[in-house]
Residue frames as qw, qx, qy, qz and C-alpha x, y, z in Angstrom:
[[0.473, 0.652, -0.130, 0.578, 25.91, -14.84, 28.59],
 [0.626, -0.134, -0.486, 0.594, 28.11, -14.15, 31.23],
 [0.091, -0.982, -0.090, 0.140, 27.87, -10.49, 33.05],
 [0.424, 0.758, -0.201, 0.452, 30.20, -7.65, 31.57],
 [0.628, -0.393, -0.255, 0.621, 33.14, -6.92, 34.08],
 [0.035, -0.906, -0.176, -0.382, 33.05, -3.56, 35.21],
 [0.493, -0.424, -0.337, 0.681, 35.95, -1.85, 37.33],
 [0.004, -0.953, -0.264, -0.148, 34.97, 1.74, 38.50],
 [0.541, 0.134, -0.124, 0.821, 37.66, 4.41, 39.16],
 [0.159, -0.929, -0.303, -0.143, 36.82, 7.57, 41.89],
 [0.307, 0.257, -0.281, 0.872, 38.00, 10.17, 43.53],
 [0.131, -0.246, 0.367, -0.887, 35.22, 11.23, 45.97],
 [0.521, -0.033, 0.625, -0.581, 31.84, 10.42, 47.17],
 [0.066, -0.259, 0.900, 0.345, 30.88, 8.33, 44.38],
 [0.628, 0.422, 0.301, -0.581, 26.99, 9.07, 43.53],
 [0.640, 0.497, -0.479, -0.337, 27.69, 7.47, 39.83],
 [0.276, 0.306, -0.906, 0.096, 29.20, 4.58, 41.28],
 [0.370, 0.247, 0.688, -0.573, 26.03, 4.05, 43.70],
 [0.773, 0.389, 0.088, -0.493, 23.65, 4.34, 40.81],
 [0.547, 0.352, -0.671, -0.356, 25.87, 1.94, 38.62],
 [0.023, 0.131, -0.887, 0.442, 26.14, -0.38, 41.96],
 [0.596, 0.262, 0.435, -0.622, 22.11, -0.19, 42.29],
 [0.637, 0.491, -0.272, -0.529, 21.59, -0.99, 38.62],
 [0.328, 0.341, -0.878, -0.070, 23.95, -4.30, 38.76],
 [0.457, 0.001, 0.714, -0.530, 21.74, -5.63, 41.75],
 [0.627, 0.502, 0.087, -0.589, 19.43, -6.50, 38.69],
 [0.528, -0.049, 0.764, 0.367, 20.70, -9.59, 36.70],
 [0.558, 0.560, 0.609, 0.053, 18.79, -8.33, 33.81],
 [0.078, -0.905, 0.253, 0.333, 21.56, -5.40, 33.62],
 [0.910, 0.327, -0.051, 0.251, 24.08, -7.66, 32.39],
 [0.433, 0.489, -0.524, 0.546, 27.53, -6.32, 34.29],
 [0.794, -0.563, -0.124, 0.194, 28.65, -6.66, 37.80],
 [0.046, 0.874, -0.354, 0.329, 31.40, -4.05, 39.58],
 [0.885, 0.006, -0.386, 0.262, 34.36, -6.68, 39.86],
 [0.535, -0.381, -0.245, 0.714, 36.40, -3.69, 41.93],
 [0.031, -0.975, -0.206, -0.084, 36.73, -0.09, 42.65],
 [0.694, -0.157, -0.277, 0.646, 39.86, 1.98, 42.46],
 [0.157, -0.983, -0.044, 0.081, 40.50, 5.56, 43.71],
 [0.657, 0.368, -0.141, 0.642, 43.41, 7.66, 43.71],
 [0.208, -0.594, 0.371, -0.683, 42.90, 8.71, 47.40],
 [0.383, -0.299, -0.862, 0.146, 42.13, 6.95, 50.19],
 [0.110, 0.420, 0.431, -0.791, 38.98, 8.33, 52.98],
 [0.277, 0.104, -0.447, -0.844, 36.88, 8.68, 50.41],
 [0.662, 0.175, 0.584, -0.436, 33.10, 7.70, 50.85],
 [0.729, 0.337, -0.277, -0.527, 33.36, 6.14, 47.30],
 [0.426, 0.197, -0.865, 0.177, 35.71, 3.33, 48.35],
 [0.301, 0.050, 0.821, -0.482, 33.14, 2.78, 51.59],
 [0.800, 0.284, -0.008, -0.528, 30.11, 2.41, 48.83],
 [0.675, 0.331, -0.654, -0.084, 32.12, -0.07, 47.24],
 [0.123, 0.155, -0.910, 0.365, 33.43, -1.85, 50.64],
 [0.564, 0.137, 0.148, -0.801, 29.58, -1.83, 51.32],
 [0.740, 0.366, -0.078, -0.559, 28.88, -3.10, 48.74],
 [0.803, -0.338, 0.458, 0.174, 31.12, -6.00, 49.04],
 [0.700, 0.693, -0.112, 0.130, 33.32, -4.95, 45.79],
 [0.831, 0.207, 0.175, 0.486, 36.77, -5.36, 45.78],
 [0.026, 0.982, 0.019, -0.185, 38.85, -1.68, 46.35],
 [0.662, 0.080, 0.067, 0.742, 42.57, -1.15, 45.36],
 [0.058, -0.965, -0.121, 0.224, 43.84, 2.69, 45.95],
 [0.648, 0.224, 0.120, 0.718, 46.99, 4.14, 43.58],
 [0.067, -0.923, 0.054, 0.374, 48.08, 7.84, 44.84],
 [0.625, 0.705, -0.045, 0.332, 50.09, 9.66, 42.57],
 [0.169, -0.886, 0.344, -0.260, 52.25, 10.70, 45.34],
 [0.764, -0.385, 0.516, -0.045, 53.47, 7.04, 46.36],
 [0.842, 0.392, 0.256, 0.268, 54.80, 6.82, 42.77],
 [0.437, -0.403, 0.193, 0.780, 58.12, 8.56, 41.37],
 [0.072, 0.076, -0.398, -0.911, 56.17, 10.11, 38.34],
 [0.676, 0.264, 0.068, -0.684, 52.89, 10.50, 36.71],
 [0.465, 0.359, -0.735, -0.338, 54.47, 7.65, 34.16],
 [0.219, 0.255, -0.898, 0.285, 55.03, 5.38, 36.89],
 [0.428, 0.119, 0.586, -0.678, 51.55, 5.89, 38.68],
 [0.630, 0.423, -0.194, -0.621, 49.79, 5.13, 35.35],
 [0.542, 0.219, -0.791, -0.180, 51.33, 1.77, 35.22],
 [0.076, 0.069, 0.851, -0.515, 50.31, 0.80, 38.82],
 [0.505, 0.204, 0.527, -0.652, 47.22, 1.66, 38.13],
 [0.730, 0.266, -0.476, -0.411, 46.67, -0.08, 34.60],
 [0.150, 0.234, -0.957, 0.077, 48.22, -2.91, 36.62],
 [0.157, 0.161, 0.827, -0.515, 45.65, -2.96, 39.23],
 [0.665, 0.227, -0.139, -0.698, 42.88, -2.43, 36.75],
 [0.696, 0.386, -0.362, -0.485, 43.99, -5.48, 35.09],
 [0.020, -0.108, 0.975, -0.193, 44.67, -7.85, 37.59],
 [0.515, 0.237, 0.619, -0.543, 40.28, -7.72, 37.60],
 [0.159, 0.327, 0.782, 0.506, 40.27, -8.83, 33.45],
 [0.341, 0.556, 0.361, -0.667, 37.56, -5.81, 32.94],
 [0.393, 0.610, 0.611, 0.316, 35.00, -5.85, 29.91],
 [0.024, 0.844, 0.128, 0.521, 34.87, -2.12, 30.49],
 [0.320, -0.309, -0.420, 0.791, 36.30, 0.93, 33.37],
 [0.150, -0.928, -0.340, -0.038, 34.08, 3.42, 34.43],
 [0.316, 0.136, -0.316, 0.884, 35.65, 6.67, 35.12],
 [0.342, -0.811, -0.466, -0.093, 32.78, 7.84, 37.89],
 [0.149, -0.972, 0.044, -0.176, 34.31, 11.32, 38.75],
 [0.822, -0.103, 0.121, 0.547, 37.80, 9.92, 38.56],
 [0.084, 0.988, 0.099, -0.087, 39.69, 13.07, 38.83],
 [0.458, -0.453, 0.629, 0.435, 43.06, 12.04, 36.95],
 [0.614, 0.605, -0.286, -0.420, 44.07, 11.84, 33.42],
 [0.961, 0.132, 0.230, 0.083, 44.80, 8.37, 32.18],
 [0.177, -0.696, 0.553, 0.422, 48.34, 7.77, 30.58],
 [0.539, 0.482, -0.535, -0.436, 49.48, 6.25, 27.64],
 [0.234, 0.043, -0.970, -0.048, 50.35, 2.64, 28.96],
 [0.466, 0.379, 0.536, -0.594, 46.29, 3.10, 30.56],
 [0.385, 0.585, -0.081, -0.710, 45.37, 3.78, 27.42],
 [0.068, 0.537, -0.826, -0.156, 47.67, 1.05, 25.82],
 [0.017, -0.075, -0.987, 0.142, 45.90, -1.50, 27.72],
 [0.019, 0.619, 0.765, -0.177, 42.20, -0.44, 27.86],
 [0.138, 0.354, -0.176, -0.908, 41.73, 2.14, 25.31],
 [0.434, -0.273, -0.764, -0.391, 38.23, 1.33, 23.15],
 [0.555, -0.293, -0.778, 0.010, 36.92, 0.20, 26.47],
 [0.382, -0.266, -0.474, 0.747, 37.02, 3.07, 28.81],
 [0.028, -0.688, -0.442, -0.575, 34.44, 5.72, 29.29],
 [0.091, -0.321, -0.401, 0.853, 33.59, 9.08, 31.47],
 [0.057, -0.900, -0.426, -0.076, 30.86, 11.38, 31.63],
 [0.178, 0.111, -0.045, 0.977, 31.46, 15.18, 31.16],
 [0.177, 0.650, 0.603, -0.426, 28.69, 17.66, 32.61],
 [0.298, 0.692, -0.064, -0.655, 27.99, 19.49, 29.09],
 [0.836, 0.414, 0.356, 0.045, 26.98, 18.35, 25.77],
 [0.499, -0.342, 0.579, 0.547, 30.69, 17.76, 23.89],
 [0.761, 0.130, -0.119, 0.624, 32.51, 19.26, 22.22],
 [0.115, -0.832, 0.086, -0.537, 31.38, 22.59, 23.82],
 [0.500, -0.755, 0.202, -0.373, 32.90, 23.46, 27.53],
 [0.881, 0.125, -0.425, 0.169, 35.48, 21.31, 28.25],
 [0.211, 0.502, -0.519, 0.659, 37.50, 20.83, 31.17],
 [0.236, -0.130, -0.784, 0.559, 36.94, 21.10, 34.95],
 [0.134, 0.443, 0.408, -0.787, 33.72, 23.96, 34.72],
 [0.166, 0.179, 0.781, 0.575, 31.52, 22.91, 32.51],
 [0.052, -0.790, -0.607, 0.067, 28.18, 23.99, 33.85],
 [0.334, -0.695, -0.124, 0.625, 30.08, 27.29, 34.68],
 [0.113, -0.298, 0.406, 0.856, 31.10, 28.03, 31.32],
 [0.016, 0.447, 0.878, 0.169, 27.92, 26.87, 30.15],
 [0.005, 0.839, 0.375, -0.394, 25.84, 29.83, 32.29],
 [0.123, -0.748, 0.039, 0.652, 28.37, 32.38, 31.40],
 [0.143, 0.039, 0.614, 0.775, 28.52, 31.70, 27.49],
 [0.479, 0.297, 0.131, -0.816, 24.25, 32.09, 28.00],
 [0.199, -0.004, -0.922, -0.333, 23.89, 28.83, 26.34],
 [0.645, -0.212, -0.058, -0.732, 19.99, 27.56, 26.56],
 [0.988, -0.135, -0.075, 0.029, 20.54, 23.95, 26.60],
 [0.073, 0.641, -0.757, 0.104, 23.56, 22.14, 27.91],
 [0.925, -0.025, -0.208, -0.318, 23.96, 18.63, 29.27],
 [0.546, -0.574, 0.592, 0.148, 26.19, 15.90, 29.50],
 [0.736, 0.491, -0.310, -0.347, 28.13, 13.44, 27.91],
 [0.835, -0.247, 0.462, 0.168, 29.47, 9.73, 27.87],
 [0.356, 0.705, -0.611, 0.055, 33.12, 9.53, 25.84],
 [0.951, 0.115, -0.140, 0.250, 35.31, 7.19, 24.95],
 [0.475, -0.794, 0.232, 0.299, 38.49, 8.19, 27.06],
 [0.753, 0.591, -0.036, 0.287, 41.11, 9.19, 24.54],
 [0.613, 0.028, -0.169, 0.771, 44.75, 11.28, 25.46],
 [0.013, -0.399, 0.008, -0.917, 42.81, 14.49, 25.29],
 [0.238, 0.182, 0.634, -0.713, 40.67, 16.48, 27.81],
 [0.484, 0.599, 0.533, -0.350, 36.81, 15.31, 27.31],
 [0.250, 0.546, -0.425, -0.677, 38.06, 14.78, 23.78],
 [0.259, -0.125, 0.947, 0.144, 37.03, 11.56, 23.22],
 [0.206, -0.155, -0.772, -0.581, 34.35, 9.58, 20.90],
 [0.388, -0.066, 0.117, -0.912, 30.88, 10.38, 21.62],
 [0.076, -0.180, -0.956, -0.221, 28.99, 7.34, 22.95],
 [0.126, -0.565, -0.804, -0.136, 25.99, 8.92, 24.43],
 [0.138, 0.341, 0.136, 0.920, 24.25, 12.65, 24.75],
 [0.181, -0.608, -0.766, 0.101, 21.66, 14.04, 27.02],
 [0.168, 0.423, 0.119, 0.882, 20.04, 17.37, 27.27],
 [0.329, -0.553, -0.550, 0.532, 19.47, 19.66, 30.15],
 [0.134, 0.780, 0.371, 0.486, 17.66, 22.87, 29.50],
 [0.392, 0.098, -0.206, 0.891, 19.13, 26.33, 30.92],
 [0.037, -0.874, -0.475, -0.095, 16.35, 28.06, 32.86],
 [0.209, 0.833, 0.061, 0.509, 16.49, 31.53, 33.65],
 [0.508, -0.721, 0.320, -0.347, 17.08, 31.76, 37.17],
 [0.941, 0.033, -0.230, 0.245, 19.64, 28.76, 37.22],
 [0.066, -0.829, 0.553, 0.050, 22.56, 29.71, 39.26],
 [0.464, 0.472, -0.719, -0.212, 25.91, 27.13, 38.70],
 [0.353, -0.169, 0.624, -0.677, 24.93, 25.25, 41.36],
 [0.595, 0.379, 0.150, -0.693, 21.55, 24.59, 40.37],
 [0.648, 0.521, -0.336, -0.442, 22.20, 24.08, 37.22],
 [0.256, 0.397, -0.881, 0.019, 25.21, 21.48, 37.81],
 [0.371, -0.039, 0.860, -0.350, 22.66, 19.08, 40.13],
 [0.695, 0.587, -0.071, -0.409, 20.22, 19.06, 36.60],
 [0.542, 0.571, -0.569, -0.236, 23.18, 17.71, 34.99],
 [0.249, -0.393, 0.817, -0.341, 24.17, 15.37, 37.62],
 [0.609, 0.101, 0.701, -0.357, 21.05, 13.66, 37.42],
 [0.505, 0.749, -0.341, -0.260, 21.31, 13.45, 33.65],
 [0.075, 0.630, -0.773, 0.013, 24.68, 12.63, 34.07],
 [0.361, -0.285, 0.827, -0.323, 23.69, 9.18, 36.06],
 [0.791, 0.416, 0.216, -0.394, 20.84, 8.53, 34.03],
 [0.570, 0.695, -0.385, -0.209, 23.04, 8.10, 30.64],
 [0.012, -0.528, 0.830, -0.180, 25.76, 6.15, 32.60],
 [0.446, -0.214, 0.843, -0.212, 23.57, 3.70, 33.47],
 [0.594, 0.565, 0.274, -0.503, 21.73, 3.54, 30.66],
 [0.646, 0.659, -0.382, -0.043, 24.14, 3.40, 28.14],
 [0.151, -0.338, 0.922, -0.117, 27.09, 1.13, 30.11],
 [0.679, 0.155, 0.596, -0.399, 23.79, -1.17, 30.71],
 [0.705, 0.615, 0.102, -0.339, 23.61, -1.40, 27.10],
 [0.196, 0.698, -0.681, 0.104, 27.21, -1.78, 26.23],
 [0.346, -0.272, 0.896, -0.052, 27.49, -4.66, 28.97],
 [0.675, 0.242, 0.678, -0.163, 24.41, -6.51, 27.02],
 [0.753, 0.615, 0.170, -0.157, 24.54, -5.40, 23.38],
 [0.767, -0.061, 0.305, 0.561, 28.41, -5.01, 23.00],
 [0.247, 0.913, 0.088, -0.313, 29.70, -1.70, 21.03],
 [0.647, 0.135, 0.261, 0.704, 32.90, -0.69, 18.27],
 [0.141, -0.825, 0.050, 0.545, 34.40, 2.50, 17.89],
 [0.642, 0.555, 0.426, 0.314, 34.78, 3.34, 14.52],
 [0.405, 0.241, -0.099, 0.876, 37.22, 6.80, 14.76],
 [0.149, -0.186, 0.208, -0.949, 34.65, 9.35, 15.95],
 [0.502, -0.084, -0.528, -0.680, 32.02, 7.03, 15.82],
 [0.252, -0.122, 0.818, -0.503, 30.31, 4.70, 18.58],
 [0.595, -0.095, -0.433, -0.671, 27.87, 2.41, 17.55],
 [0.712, -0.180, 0.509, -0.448, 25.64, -0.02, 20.35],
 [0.912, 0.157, 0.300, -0.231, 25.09, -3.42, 19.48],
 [0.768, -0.249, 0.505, 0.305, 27.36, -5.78, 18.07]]
């Protein structure tokens, strides 16, 4: 069986894209990062990837006449690499509808708190200050909404006492990477289906 195509999508230094990039080294992963795009350029995730001898492509939102208009460049350039799946790996843009159009089902992020609590940009942060004990992360299916999407995989990260947000957010981080590769790994080799809210591994 062939490896899963995998294009990642960043925006900065790309620690999620290094651990998915370590994990593919491993034929017994079953995917392979066919390209990397960003929506900056200077960014040490596009040098992991040029490293790493992947394929980069870069779409600013500023070199386009609208959000509409960036969202199709970049579904293009997704889909000149035929992906099985896109990583968002700290991809700090919302997807548009013709994204969506073309590679909805098939797209996933990671949020640093355990969905559907804390959404947004400050998750750990709202996380301390609500006084939650546990928090976490989560892998989603990318939908139209913020970190509203189908729930493919969950991890918990306990809230100690002395946690400042800091702290607390480099707990989730590692978390965070764990699941991603863990579950995507699974995805490229058992296959998954989205079933409205649902997500189920394996064929």
């Amino acid at each position: 069986m062939p490896a899963a195509r995998l294009v990642v999508l960043v925006s900065g230094s790309g620690t999620n894209l290094q651990a998915l990039l370590d994990a593919c080294a491993d034929p017994a992963y079953g995917a392979e990062v066919v390209a990397v795009g960003a929506d900056r350029t200077g960014i040490v995730g596009l040098e992991r990837a040029e490293r790493a001898g992947v394929p980069t492509f870069v779409q600013r939102v500023q070199d386009h006449a609208g959000r509409a208009e960036w969202d199709a460049a970049l579904t293009t350039a997704v889909a000149a690499y035929r992906p099985d799946l896109v990583v968002l790996a700290g991809f700090m843009k919302l997807v548009g509808e013709d994204f969506l159009a073309h590679f909805g089902g098939r797209t996933v992020n990671t949020h640093p708190a355990l969905s559907p609590s804390f959404p947004g940009m400050h998750g750990p942060r709202d996380a301390l200050e609500y006084g939650v004990k546990v928090t976490g992360c989560t892998l989603f299916v990318v939908d139209a909404g913020v970190d509203t999407g189908a729930i493919v995989a969950q991890r918990a990260v306990p809230v100690e006492d002395d946690d400042d947000v800091e702290a607390l957010h480099e707990r989730i981080k590692v978390a965070e990477r764990g699941v991603l590769v863990d579950t995507v790994g699974r995805m490229a080799r058992e296959g998954w289906s989205v079933d409205g809210r649902r997500v189920r591994l394996g064929a």
